[in-house]
FIVOBA-782586 format. One record per residue: residue in one letter; x, y, z of N, C-alpha, C in turn; chain. Coordinates in nm, 2 decimals. Each point is the difference from the previous one (the first is absolute). Layout:
res,nc1,nc2,nc3,cac1,cac2,cac3,cc1,cc2,cc3,chain
A,X,Y,Z,X,Y,Z,X,Y,Z,A
...
This chain:
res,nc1,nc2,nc3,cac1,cac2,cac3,cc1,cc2,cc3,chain
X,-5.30,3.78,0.84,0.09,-0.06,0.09,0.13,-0.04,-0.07,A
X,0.13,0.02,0.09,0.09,-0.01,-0.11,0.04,-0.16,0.03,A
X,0.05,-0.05,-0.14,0.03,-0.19,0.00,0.16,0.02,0.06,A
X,-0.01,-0.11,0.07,0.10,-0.01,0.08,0.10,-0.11,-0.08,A
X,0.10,0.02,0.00,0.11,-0.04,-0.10,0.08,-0.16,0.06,A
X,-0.02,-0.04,-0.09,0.03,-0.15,0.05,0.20,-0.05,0.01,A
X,0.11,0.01,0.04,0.09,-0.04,0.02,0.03,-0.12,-0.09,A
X,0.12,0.02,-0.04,0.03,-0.09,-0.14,0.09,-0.15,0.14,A
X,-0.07,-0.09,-0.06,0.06,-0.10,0.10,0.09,-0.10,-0.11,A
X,0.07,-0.07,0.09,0.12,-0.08,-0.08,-0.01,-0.14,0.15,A
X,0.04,-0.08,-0.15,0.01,-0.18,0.09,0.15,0.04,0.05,A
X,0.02,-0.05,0.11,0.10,-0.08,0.05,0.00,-0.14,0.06,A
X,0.13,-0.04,0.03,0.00,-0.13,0.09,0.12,-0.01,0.10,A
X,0.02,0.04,0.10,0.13,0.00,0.06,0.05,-0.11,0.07,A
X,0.13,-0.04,0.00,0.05,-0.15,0.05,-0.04,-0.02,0.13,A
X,-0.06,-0.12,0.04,0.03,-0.03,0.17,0.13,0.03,0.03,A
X,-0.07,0.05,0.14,0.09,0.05,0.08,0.05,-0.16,0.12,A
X,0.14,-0.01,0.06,-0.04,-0.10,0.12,-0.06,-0.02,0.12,A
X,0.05,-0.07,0.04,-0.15,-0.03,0.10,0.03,0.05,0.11,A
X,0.05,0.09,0.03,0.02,0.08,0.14,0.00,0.19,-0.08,A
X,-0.04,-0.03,-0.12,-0.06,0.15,-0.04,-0.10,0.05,-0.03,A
X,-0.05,0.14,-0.02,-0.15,-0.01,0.00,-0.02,-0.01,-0.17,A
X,-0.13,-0.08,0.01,0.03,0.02,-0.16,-0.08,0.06,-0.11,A
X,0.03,0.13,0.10,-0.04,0.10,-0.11,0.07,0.10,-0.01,A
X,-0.03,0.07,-0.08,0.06,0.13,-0.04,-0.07,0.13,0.04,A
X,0.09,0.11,0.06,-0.08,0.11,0.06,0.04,0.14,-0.12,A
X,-0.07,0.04,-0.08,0.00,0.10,-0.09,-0.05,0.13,0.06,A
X,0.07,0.09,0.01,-0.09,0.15,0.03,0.00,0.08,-0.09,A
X,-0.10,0.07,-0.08,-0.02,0.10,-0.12,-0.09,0.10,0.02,A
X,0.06,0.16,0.02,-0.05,0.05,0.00,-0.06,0.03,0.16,A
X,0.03,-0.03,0.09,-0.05,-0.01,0.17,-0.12,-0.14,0.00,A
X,-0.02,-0.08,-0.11,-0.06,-0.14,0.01,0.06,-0.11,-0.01,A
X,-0.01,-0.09,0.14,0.10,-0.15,-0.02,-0.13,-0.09,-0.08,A
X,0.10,-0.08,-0.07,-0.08,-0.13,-0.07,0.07,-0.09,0.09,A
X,-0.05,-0.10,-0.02,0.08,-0.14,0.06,-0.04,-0.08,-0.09,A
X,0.16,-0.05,-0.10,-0.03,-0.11,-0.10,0.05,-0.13,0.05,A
X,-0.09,-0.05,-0.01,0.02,-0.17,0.02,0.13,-0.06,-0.06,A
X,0.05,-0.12,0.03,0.11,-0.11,-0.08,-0.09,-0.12,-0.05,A
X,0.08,-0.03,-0.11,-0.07,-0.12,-0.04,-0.09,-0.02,-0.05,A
X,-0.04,0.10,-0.02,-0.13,-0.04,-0.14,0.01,0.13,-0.07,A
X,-0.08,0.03,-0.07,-0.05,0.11,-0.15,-0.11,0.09,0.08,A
X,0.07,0.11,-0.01,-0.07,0.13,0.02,-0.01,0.12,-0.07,A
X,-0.13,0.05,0.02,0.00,0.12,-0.09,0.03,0.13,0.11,A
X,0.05,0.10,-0.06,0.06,0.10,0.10,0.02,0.14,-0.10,A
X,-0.05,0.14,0.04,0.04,0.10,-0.02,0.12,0.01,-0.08,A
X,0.01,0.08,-0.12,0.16,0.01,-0.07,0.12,0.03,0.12,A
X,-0.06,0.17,-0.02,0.08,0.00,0.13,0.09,-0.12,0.12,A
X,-0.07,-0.06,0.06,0.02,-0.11,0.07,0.07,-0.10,-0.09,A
X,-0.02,-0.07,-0.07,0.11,-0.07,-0.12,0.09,0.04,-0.03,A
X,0.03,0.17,-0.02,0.12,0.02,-0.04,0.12,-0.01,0.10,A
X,-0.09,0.03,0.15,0.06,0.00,0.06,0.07,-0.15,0.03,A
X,-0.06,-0.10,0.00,-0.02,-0.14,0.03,0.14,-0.05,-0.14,A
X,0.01,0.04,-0.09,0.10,-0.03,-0.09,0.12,0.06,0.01,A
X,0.01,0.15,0.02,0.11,0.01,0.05,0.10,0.01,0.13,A
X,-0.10,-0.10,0.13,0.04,-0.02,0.08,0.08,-0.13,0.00,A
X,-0.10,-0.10,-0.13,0.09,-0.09,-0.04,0.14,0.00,-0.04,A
X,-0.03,0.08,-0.11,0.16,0.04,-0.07,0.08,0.04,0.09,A
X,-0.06,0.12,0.12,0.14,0.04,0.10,0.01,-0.16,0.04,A
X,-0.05,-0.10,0.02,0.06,-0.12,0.10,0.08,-0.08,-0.06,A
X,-0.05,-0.01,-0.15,0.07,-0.04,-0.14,0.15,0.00,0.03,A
X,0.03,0.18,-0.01,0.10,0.09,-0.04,0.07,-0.08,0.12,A
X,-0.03,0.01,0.18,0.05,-0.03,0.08,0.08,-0.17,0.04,A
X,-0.06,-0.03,-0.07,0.04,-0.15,-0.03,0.11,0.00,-0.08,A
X,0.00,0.05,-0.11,0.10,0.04,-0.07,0.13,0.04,0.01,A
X,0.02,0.06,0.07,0.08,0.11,0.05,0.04,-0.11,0.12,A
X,-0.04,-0.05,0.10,0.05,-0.09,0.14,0.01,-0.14,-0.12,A
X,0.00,-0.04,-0.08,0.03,-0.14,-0.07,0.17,0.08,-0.08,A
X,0.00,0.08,0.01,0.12,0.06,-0.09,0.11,0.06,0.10,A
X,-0.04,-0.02,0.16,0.12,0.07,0.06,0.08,-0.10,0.03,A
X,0.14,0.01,-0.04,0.09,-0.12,0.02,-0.01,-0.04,0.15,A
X,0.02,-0.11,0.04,0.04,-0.02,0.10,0.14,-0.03,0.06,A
X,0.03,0.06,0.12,0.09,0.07,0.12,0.04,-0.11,0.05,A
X,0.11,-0.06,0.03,-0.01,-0.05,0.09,0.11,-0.17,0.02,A
């Protein structure tokens, strides 16, 4: 019988969200949704992490960029 291969997991922790949002996170990989929690320490698929990090950094980058456009007016 063949051994079935175990998925390399990674901790995360992602910020609360407010209180009129849901607070979790919806990841799809590969045609499978995860749903990662806020607010506490989770273990999750690499896959899924990498995603989860550099969705951060695009929000990062986004913040960045709108804190740097002069204002108009």
């Amino acid at each position: 019988m063949a051994e079935k291969i175990k998925p390399v997991m990674k901790k995360i922790r992602l910020p609360r969200k407010g209180a009129n949002d849901a607070n979790f996170e919806l990841v799809g990989v590969n045609g499978k949704m995860y749903q990662v929690p806020c607010g506490k320490e989770v273990e999750v698929p690499l896959p899924v992490y990498e995603i989860l990090i550099r969705q951060q950094a695009a929000r990062d980058a986004l913040i960045d960029v709108q804190e740097n456009i002069p204002n108009e007016g």
